[in-house]
Backbone bond lengths (Angstrom), bond angles and torsions (degrees), N, CA, C in turn:
res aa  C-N    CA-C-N  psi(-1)  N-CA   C-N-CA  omega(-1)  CA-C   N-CA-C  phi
1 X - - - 1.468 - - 1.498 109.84 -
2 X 1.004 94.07 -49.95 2.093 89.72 171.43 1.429 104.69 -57.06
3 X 1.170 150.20 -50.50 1.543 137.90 -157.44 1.201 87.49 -78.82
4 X 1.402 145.34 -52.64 1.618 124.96 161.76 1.170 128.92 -6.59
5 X 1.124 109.97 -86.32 1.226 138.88 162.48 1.429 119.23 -28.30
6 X 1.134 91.88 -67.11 2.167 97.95 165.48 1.316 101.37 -25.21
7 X 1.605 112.55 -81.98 1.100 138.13 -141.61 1.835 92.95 -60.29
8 X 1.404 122.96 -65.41 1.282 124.17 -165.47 1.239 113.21 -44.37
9 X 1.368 109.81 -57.24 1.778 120.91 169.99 1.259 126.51 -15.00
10 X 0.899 116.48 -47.53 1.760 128.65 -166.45 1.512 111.59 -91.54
11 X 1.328 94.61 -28.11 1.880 108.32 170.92 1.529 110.38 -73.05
12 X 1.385 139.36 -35.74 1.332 148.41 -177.37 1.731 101.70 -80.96
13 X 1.389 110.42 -43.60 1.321 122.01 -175.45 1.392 98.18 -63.12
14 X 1.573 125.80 -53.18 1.443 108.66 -168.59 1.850 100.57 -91.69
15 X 1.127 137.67 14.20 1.828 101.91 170.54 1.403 97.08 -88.24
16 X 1.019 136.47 -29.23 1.828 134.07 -177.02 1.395 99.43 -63.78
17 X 1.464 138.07 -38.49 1.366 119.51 170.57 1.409 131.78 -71.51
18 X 1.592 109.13 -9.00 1.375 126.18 -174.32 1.552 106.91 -82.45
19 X 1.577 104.49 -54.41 1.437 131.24 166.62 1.900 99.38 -39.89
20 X 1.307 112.19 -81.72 1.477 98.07 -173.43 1.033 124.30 -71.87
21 X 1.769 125.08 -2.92 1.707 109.88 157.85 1.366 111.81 -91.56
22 X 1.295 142.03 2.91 1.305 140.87 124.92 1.407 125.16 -16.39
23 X 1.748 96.99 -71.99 1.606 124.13 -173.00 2.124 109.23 -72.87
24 X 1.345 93.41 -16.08 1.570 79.41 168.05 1.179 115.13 -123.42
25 X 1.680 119.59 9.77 1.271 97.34 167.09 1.988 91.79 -102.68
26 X 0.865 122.57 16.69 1.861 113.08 179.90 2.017 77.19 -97.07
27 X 0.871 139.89 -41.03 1.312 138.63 -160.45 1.642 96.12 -83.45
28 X 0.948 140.28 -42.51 1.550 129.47 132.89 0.946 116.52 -2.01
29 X 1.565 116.29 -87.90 1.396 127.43 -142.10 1.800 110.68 -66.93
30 X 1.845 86.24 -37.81 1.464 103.89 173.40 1.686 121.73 -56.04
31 X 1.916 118.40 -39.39 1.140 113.35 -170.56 1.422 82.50 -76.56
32 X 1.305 157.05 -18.53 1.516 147.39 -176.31 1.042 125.89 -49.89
33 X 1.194 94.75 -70.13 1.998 106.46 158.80 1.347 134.34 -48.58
34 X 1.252 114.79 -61.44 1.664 92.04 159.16 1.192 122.19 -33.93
35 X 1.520 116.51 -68.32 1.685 122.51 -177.22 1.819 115.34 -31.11
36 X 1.723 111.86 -51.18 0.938 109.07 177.59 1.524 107.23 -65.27
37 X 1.371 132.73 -81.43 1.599 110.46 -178.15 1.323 131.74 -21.26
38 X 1.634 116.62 -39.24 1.472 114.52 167.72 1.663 124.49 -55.94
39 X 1.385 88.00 -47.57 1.691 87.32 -176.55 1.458 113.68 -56.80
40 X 1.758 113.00 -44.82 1.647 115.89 -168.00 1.888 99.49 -62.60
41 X 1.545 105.88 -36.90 1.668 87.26 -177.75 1.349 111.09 -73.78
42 X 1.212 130.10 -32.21 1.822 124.17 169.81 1.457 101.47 -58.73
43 X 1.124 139.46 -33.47 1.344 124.83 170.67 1.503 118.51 -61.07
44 X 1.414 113.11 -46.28 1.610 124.90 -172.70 1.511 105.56 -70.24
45 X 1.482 120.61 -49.01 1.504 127.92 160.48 1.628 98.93 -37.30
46 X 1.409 126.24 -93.26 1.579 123.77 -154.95 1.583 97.12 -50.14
47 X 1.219 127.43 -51.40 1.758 126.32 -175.46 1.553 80.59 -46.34
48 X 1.152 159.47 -68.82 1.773 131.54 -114.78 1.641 91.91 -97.17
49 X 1.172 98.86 -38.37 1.714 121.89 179.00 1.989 123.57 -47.32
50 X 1.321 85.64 -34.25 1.222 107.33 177.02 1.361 120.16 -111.70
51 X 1.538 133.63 6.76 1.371 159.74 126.92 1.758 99.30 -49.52
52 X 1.165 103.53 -65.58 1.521 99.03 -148.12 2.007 89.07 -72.54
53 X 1.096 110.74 -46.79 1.699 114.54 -179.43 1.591 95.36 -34.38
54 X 1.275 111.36 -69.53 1.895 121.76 -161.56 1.701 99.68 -57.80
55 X 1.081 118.43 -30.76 2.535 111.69 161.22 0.693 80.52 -72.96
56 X 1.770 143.42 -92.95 1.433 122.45 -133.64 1.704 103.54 -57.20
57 X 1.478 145.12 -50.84 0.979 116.26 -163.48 1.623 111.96 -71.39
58 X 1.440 122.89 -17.75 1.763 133.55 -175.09 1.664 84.74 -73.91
59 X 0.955 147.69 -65.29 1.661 158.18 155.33 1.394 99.71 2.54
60 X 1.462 110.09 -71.56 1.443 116.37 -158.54 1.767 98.07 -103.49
61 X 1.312 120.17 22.13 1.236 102.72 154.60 1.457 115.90 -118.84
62 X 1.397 104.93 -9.24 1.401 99.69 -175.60 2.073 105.05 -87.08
63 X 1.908 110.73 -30.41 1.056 95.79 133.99 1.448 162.60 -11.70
64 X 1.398 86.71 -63.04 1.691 100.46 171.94 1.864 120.31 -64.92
65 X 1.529 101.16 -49.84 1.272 126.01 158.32 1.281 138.80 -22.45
66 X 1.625 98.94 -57.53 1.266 113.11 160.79 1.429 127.60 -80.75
67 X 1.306 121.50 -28.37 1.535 128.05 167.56 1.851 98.47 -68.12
68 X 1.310 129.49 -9.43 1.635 102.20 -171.12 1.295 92.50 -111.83
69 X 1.846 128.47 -17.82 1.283 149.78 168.01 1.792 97.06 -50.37
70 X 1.236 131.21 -65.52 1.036 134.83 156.74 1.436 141.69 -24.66
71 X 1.706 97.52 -55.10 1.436 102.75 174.78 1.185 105.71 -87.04
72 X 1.230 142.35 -3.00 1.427 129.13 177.00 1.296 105.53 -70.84
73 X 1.854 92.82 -50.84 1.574 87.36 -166.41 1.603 127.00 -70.98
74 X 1.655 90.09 -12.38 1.799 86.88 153.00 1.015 145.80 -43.86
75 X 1.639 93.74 -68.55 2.007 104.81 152.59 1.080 134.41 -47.79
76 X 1.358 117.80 -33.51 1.659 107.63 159.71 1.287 98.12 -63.51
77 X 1.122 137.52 -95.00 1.851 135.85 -165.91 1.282 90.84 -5.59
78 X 1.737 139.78 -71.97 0.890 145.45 -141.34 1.965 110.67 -71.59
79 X 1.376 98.55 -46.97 1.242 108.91 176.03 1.696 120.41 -69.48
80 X 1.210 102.14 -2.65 1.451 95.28 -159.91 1.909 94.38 -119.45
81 X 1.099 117.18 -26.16 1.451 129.19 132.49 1.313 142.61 -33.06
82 X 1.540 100.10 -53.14 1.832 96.54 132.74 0.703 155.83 -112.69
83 X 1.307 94.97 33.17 1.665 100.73 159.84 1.489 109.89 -99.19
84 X 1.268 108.07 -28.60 1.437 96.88 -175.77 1.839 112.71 -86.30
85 X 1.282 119.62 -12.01 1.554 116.58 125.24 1.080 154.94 -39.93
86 X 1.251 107.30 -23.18 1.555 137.18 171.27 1.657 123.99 -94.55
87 X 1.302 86.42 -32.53 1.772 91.95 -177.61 1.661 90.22 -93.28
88 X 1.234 151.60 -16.81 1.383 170.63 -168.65 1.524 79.12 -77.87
89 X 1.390 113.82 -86.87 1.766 122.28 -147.76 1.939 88.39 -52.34
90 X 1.136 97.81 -56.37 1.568 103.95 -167.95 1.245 105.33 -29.40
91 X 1.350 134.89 -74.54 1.547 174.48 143.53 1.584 85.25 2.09
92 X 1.146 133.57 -66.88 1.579 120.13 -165.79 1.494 101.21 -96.47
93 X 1.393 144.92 -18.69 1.432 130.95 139.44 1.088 92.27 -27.17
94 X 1.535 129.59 -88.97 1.409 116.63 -122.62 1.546 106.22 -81.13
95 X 1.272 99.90 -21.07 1.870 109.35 160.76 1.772 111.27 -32.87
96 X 1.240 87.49 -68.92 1.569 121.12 -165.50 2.083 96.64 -47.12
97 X 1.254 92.07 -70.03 1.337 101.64 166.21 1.597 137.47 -27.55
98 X 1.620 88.41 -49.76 1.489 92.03 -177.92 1.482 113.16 -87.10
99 X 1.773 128.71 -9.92 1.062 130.16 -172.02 1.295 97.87 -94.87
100 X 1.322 112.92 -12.70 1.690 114.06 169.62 1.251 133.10 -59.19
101 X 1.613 108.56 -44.50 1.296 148.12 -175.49 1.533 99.29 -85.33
102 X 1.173 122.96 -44.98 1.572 121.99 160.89 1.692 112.73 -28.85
103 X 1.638 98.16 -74.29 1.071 122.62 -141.13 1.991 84.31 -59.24
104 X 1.423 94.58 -58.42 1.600 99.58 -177.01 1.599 124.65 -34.08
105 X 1.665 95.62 -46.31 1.667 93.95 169.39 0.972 120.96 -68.81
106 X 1.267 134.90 -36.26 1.544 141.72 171.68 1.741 100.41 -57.11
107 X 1.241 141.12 -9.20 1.341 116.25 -161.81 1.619 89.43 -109.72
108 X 1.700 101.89 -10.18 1.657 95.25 -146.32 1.890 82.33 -97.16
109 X 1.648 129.88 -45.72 1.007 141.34 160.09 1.960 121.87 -27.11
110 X 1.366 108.88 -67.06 1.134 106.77 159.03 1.696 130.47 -50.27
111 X 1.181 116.94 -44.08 1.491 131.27 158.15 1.751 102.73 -41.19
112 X 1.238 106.55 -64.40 2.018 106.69 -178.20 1.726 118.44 -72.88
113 X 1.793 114.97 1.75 1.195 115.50 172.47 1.656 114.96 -72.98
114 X 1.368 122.83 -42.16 1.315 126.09 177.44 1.717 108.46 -54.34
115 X 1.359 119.11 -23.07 1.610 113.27 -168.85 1.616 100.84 -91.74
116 X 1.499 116.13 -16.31 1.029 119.02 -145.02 1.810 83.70 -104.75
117 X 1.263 119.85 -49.22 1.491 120.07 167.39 1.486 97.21 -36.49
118 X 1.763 108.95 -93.81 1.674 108.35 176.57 1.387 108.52 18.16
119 X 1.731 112.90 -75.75 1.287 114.31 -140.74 1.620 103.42 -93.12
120 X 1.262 103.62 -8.60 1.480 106.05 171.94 1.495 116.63 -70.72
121 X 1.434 116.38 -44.73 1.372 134.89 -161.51 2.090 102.30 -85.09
122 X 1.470 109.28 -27.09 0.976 104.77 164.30 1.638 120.20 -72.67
123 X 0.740 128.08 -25.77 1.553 137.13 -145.15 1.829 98.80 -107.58
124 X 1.864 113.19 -34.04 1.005 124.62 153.18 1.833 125.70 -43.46
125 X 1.488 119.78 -45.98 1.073 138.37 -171.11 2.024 115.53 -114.84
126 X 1.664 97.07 19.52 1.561 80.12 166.06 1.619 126.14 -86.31
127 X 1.245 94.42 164.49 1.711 84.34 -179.08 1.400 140.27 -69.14
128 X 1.530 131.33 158.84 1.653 98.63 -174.27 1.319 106.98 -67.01
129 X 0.967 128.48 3.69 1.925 127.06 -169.91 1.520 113.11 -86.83
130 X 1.834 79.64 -29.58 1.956 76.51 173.75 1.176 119.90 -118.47
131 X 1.620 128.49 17.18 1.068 148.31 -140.68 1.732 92.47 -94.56
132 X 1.329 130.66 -38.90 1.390 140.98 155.15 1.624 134.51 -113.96
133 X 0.910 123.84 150.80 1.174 109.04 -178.54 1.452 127.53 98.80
134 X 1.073 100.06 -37.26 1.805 117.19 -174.34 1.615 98.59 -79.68
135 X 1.418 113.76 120.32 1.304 115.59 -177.99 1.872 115.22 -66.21
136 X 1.411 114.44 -41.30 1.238 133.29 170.56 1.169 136.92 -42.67
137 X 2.014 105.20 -32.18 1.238 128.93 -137.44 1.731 74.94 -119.39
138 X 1.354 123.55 -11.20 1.311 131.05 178.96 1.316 133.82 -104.52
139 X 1.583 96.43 -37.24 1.566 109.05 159.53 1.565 119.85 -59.34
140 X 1.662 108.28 -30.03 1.448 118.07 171.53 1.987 113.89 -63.56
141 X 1.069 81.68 -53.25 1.345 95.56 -177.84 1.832 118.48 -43.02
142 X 1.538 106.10 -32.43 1.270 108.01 169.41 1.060 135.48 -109.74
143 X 1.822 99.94 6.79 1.778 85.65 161.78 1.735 90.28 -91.06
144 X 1.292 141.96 -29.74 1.570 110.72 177.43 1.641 110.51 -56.40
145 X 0.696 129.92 -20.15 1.749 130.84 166.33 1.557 99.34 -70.51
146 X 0.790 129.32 -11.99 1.561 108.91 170.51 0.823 104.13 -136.20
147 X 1.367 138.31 36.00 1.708 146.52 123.32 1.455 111.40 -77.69
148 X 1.419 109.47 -44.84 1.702 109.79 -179.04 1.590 106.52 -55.64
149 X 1.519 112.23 -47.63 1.518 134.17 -177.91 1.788 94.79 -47.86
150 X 1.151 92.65 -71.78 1.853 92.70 -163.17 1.848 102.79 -46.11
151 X 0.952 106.01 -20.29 1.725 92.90 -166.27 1.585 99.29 -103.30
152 X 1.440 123.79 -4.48 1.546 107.91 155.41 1.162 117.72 -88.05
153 X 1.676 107.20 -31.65 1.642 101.51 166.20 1.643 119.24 -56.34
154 X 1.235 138.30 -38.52 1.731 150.40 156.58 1.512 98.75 -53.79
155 X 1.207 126.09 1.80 1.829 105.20 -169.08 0.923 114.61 73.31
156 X 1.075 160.31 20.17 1.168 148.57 -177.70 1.612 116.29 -87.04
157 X 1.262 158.14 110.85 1.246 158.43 163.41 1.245 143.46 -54.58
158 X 0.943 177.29 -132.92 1.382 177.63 88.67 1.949 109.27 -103.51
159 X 1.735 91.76 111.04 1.455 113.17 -168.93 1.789 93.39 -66.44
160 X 1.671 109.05 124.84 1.680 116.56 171.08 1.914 89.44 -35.58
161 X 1.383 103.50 167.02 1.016 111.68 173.94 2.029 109.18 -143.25
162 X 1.301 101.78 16.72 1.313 107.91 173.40 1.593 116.36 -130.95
163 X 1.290 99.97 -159.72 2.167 86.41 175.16 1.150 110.07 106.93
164 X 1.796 99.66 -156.74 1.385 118.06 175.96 1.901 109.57 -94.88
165 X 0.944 123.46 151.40 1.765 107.92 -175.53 1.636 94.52 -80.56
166 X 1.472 88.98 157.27 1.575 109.33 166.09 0.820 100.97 -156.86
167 X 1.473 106.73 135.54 1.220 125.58 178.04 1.618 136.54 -68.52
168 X 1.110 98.39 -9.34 1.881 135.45 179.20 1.362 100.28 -76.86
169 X 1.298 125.40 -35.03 1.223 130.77 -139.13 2.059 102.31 -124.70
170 X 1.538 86.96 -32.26 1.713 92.89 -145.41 1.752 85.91 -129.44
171 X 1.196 83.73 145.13 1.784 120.13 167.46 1.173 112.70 -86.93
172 X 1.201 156.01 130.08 1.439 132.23 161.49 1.800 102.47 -114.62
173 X 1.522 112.02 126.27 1.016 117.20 177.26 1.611 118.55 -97.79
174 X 1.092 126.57 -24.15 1.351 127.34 171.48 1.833 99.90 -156.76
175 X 1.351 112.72 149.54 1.093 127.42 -170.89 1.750 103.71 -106.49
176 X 1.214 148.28 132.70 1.466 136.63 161.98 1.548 114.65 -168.39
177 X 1.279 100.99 147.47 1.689 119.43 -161.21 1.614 101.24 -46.73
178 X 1.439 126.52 143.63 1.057 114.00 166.54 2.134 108.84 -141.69
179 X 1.247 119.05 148.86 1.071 105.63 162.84 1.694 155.04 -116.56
180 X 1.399 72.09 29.83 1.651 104.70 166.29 1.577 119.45 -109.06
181 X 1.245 113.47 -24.27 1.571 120.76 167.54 1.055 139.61 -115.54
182 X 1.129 140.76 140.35 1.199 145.15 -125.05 1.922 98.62 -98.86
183 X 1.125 124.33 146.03 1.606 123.49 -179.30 1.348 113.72 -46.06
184 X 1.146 140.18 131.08 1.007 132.93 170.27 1.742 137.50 81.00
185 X 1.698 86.89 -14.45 1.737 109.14 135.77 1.568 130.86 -52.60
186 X 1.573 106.51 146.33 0.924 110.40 155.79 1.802 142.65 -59.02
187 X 1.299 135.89 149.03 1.748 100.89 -153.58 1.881 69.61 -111.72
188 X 1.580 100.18 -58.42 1.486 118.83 -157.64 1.247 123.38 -121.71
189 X 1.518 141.16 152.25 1.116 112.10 170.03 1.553 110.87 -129.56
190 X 1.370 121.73 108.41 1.584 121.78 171.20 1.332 140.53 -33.54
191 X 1.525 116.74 -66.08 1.227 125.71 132.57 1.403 153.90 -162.74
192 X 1.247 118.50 138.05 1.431 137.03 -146.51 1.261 130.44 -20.05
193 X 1.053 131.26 112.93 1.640 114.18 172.30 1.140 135.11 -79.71
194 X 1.241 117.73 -170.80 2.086 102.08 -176.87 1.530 84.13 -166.93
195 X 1.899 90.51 141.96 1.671 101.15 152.86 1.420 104.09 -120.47
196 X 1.712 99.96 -178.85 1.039 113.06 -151.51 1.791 98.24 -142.60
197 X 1.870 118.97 79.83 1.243 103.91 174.22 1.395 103.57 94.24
198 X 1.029 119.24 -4.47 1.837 132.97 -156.95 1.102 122.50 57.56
199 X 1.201 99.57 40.82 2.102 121.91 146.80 1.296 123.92 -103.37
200 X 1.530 118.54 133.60 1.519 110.88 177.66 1.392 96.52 -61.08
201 X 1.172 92.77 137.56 1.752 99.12 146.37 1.303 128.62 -112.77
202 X 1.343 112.82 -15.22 1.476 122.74 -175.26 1.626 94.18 -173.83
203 X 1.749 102.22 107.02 1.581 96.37 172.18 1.515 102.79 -65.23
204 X 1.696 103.69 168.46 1.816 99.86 168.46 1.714 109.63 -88.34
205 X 1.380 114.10 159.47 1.254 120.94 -175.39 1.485 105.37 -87.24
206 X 1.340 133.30 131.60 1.611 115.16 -160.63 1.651 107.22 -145.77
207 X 0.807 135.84 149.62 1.793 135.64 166.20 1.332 109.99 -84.64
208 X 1.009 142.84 132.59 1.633 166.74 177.57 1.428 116.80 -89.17
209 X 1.460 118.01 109.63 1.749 97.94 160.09 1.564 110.83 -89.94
210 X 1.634 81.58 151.55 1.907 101.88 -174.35 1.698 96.73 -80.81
């Protein structure tokens, strides 16, 4: 009866260990599964998470983009504003400038008209004796040729001195009947006028028929 006994013992002893390594490895398998569903939704969570991060940062860069898209094109507006302020100021400097330089030749021109009469009014009244021939009376003769010269090279003009009168143009120093010219014609002209650029500079002094 004892070796019975032996023997049975060990048979009762082992199905309860079979039974609970059964029961903890099915209790295994079970804590497994949950775990796996948890992990795949922490995966699907950070994936959506990191979707929505990558718009917000495309969001806030195209944002950014457009605010520096903006300010550029400010600065151009801005830059191109002054320049065209600049090429403006330039433009009436050099205006300014050149009416300066005008004005100067005109002061310095009128100043060389009295020498230039002189030599007209002499040259009007030389004698027939010296009228050729006279080397002196010739050497004169060409520096007023290159006084007349210098003042067409400057622009300068020579006011008609015949016609109808104008007053723009013409001086009238004495008025008197004539019957070769027409009323209100010019008869004669004393002396010469000149513009300058199409400015008087000196109307001519002229006789008028009545």
């Amino acid at each position: 009866m004892d070796d019975s006994k032996l023997e049975v013992g060990p048979e009762i002893n082992t199905a309860p260990d079979a039974t609970s390594g059964a029961g903890s490895q099915s209790q295994e398998v079970t804590a497994q599964q949950p775990g796996i569903q948890q992990d795949g939704a922490e995966e699907g969570t950070s994936a959506s998470q990191a979707d929505v991060d990558y718009a917000a940062m495309i969001a806030e860069f195209e944002a950014a983009f457009a605010d520096e898209r903006a300010r550029a094109d400010k600065l151009l507006d801005q830059t191109q504003r002054m320049a065209a302020e600049f090429q403006n100021s330039r433009r009436r400097q050099e205006a300014q400038l050149g009416e300066e330089i005008e004005r100067a030749s005109a002061h310095v021109i009128k100043r060389l008209l009295p020498v230039i009469d002189d030599f007209d009014l002499a040259f009007a009244h030389v004698p027939p004796e010296l009228a050729e021939g006279a080397t002196w009376v010739e050497g004169f003769r060409q520096i007023q040729k290159k006084l007349h010269n210098i003042l067409v090279e400057e622009g300068v003009t020579v006011i008609r001195g015949e016609g109808e009168f104008d007053p723009t143009l013409h001086e009238a120093v004495s008025s008197e009947p004539s019957d070769t010219v027409p009323s209100g014609h010019v008869i004669a002209t004393l002396r010469a006028g000149y513009a300058y650029k199409g400015k008087v500079l000196r109307p001519a002094l002229v006789r008028v028929a009545m």
